[in-house]
C-alpha positions, 0 to 999 in steps of 0.5 A, spaced: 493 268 613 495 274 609 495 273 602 504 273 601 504 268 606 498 264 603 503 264 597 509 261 600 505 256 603 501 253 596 507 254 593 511 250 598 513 243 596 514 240 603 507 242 605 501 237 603 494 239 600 491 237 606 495 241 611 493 247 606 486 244 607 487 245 614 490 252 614 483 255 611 479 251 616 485 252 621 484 260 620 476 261 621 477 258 628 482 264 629 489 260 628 493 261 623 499 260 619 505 259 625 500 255 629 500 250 623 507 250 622 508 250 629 503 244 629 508 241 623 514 242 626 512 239 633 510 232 629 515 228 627 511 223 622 512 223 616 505 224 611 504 218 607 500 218 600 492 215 601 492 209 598 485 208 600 478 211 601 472 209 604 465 214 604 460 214 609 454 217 603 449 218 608 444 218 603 438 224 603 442 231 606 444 231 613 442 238 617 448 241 616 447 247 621 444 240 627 450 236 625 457 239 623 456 247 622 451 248 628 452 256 629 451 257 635 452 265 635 447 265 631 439 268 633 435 263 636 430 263 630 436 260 625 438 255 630 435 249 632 434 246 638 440 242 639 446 245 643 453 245 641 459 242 644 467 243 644 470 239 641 479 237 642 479 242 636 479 250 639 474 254 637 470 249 633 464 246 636 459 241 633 452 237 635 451 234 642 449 228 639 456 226 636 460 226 643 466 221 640 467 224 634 467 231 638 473 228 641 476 225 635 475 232 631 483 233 631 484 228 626 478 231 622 478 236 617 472 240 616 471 242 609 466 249 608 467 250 601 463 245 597 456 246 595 452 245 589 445 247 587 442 241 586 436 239 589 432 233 586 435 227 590 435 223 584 441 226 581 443 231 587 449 224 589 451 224 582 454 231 582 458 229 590 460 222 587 462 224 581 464 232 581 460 233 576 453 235 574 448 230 572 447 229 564 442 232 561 439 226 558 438 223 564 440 216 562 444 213 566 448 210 561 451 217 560 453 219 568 460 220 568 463 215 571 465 215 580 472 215 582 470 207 584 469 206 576 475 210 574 480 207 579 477 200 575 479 203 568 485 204 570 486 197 574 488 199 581 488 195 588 491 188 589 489 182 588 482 179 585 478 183 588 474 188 584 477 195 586 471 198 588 465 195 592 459 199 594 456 196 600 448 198 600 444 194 604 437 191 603 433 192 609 426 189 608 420 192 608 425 198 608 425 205 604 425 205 597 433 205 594 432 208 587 438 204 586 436 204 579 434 211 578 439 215 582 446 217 578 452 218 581 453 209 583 456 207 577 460 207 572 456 210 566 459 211 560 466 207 562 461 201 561 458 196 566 465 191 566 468 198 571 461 197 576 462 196 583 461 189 587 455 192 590 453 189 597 446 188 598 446 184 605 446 185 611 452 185 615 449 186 622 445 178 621 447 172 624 447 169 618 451 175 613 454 172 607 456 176 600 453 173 594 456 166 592 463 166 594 464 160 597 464 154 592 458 148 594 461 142 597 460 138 591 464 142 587 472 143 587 476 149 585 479 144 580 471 142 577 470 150 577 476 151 573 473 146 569 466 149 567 470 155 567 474 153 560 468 150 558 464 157 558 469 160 555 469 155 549 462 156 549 463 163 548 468 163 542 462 160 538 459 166 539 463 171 538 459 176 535 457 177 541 463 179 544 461 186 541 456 187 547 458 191 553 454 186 558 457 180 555 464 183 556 461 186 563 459 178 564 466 175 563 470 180 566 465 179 573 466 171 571 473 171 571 473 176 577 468 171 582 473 165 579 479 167 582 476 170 589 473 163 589 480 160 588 483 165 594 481 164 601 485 169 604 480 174 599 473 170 601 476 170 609 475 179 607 467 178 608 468 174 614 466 178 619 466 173 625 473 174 624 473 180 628 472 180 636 466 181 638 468 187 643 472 191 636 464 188 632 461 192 638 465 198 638 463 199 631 456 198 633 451 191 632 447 195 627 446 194 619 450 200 618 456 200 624 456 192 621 458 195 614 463 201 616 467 195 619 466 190 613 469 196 609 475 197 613 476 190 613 476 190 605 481 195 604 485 192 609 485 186 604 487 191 598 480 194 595 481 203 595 475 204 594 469 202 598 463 206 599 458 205 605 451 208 604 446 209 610 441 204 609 434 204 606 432 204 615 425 205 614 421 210 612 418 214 620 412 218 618 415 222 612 423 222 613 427 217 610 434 215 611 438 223 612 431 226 609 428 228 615 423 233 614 419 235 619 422 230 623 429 232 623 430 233 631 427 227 633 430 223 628 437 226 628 437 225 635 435 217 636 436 214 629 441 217 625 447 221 630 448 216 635 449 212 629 454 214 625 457 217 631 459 211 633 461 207 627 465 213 624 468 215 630 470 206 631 473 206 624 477 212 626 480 209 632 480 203 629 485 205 622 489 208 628 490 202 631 491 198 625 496 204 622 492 205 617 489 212 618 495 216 615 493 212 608 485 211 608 482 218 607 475 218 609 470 222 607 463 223 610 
């Protein structure tokens, strides 16, 4: 794109961020401004504004030269083992073992430019999850907040549920998550009452179920009102304190799980067997396919943001999750492509299906 035209078109208002995205990517492929335009012209679509996002965090650093960059002209001491494949996109190739989104690469848009220097794994996510380097201190309570957090400050979604759930998964005998020491998750100096709904269990599990939302069978919505009022009372005796963020946190958390209890369209949200079976399938019966689809289902149901990420699937030899060392190929090949090929490549189709592509970004 030469540098005039690159002006008229940043400068367009008819023309979107993610077409100038794609303009950039588009021109490394050999294709440039008036294919764009004349892609543009040919689609009678109008683009709509993303009213939600989920994140895929493949937590511990994918290969990016064995998945999305493979690089294939490059000399073979600086190329792996797996072959590149063509993908619906001229001219842009990825790993053999992401067949299905090879296939889908029209509806993606690849990103070269962000980088970061950071390489400790602790606070390597907080510079991906927040745009920002992690604090000094290294305490957590000074992290800048996560997009998740800041959507909560400033109260978006509908309805009760929170508007920023994170689902990581607890897989027993697991990896360790470093839940409590990785930066980047939560709220930081937004305070705990801007923390995300996190989801430990195992969507993949016969038995799934998300905390305590339903109410027991002895208890009606009525007599959990009626304990309600009576913590409420019970706390305008100890106003002092109020003055305590966790407390603060605590009430706002408790009003919150109130009014999901009292909404069973909002309870129904993690009720996976919901979905037919054949559409649970396509996704995959696994802890991570089970949980990109319960992401889909709970911004379907009004929460923006919902971040997935990989779950803490064991430790082989030295690789955990996406850290794969001296495993790469073997792992990339049988536990972590097939995987995420599947699962993402679902919710893509799945979105399509549903007319909620065009306003869900997703981002892995």
């Amino acid at each position: 794109m030469s540098s005039s035209a690159c002006h008229d078109f940043l400068w367009n208002p008819a023309v979107s961020r993610r077409e100038v995205l794609r303009a950039g990517a588009l021109s490394l492929l050999g294709l440039g401004l008036p294919d764009l335009v004349r892609a543009r012209d040919s689609d009678a679509t109008p683009c709509r504004r993303a009213s939600a996002c989920i994140l895929l965090f493949m937590w511990g650093g994918p290969a990016q030269q064995d998945t999305w960059d493979m690089k294939p002209d490059a000399p073979v001491e600086y190329r792996g083992e797996f072959r590149s494949i063509q993908t619906s996109v001229a001219g842009f190739r990825i790993c053999e073992h992401l067949p299905r989104l090879a296939s889908r690469a029209h509806r993606l848009a690849l990103i070269r430019s962000m980088t970061h220097n950071d390489v400790n794994h602790v606070t390597a996510p907080h510079m991906l999850l927040t745009g920002r380097p992690a604090p000094p201190s290294g305490q957590l309570q000074d992290d800048w907040p996560s997009v998740g957090a800041m959507l909560s400050q400033m109260h978006r979604g509908r309805g009760p549920l929170p508007p920023f759930v994170s689902m990581m998964p607890v897989v027993p005998n697991g990896a360790p998550r470093f839940v409590e020491q990785t930066h980047g998750q939560a709220a930081g100096w937004l305070g705990p009452a801007h923390a995300p709904m996190r989801i430990d269990a195992d969507a993949s599990l016969p038995d799934y179920r998300v905390g305590e939302l339903t109410l027991h069978a002895d208890v009606s919505v009525l007599r959990a009102g009626n304990r309600h009022n009576l913590v409420r009372a019970i706390d305008a005796q100890v106003r002092s304190l109020e003055e305590h963020p966790g407390v603060q946190a605590m009430m706002s958390h408790y009003e919150r799980a109130l009014s999901v209890l009292a909404a069973p369209d909002v309870v129904r949200a993690f009720d996976l067997t919901r979905e037919p079976r054949a559409l649970r399938e396509r996704y995959g019966m696994n802890i991570h396919g089970q949980s990109v689809l319960q992401a889909r289902r709970l911004i379907e149901a009004g929460v923006p943001i919902v971040t997935v990420f990989w779950p803490n699937d064991g430790i082989t030899n030295v690789s955990v999750y996406w850290d794969t060392h001296n495993r790469n190929f073997i792992d990339l090949r049988e536990r972590l492509c097939p995987v995420t090929d599947q699962a993402f490549s679902a919710l893509l189709d799945d979105l399509d299906d549903r007319g909620l592509l065009d306003e869900t970004l997703v981002l892995w």
